[in-house]
C-alpha positions as CSV (number, residue, x, y, z in Angstrom):
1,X,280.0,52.4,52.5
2,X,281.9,53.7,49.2
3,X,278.5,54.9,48.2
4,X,278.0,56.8,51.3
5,X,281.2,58.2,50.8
6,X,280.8,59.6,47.3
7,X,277.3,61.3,48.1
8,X,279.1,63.1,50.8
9,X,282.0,64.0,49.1
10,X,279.7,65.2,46.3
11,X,277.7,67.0,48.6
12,X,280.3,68.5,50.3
13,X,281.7,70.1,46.8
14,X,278.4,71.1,45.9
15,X,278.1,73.1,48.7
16,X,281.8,75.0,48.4
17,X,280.2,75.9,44.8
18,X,277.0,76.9,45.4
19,X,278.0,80.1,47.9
20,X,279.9,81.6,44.5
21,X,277.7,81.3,42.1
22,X,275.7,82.7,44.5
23,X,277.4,85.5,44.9
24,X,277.6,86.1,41.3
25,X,273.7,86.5,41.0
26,X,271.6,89.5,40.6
27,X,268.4,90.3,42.0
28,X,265.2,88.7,40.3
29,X,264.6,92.5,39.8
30,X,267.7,93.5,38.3
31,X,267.3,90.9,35.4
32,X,263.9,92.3,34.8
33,X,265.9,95.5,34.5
34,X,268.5,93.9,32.3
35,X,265.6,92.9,30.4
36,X,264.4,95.8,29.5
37,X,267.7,97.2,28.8
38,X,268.0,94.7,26.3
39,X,264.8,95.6,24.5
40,X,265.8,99.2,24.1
41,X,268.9,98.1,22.9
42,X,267.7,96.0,20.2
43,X,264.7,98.5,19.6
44,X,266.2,100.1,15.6
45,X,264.2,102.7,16.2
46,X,266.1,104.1,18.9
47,X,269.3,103.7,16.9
48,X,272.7,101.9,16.8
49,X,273.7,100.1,20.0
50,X,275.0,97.0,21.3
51,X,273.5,94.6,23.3
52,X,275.9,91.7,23.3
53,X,277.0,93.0,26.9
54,X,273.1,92.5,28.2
55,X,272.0,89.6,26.0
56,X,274.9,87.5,27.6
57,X,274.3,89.1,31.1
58,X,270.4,88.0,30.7
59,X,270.9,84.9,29.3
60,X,273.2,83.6,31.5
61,X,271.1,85.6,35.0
62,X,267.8,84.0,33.4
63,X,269.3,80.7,34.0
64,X,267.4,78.2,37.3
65,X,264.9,81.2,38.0
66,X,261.5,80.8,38.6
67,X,259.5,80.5,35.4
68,X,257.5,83.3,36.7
69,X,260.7,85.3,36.7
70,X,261.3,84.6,33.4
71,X,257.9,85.2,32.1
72,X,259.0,88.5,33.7
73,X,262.0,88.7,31.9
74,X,260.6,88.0,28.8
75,X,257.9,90.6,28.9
76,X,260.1,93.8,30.1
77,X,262.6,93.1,27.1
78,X,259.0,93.0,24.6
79,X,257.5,96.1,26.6
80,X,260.5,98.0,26.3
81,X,260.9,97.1,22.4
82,X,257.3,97.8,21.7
83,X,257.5,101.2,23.8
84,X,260.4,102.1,22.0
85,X,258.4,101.5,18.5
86,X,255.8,103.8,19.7
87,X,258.0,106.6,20.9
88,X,257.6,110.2,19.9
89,X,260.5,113.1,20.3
90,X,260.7,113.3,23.2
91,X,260.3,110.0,24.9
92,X,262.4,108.1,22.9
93,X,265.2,110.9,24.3
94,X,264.4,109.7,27.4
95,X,264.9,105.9,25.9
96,X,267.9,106.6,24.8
97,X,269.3,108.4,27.7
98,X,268.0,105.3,29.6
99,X,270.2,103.1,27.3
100,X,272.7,105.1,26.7
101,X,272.8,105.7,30.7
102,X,271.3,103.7,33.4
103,X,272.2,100.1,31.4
104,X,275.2,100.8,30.7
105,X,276.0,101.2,34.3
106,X,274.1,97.6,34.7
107,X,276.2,95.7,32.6
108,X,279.4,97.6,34.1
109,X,278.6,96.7,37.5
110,X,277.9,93.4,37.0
111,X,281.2,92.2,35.3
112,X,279.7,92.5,31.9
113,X,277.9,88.5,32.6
């Protein structure tokens, strides 16, 4: 009976977690997003820039997801690095705007991690 007990008492904390970390995790698409991010952040030849902000936000997001989400993951942040490589004038402006723009609005809106 103490057994039976215990599984519900553990299940019954479980569940009072599992709603807020729930609440605390972006869309399979928005990682991929943060992902990218990340590689253009990391990309040297887009310049100086941090990516502390979106290499703890991806880690910690890429956590429990489907391992086709993180093959996902994995692949925007090497697309984006390898576009970034290959970037004339014009569209690495547009990489850095991206960078310098639209994720740093991602990692602001979602607490920083």
């Amino acid at each position: 009976m103490r057994i039976l007990i215990s599984i519900a008492a553990v299940a019954l904390a479980a569940s009072t977690v599992a709603p807020a970390f729930a609440a605390d995790r972006i869309s399979d698409s928005e990682l991929v997003r943060a992902s990218r991010c990340l590689g253009l952040a990391k990309a040297s030849s887009l310049g100086e820039a941090d990516a502390t902000a979106l290499q703890a936000l991806v880690k910690t997001q890429s956590r429990g997801r489907d391992p086709l989400v993180q093959n996902r993951v994995a692949s925007a942040e090497r697309n984006a690095s390898a576009q970034a490589d290959k970037a004339k004038d014009d569209v690495k402006a547009s990489l850095i705007a991206e960078r310098d723009g639209a994720c740093k609005a991602l990692t602001s809106s979602s607490g920083g991690a």
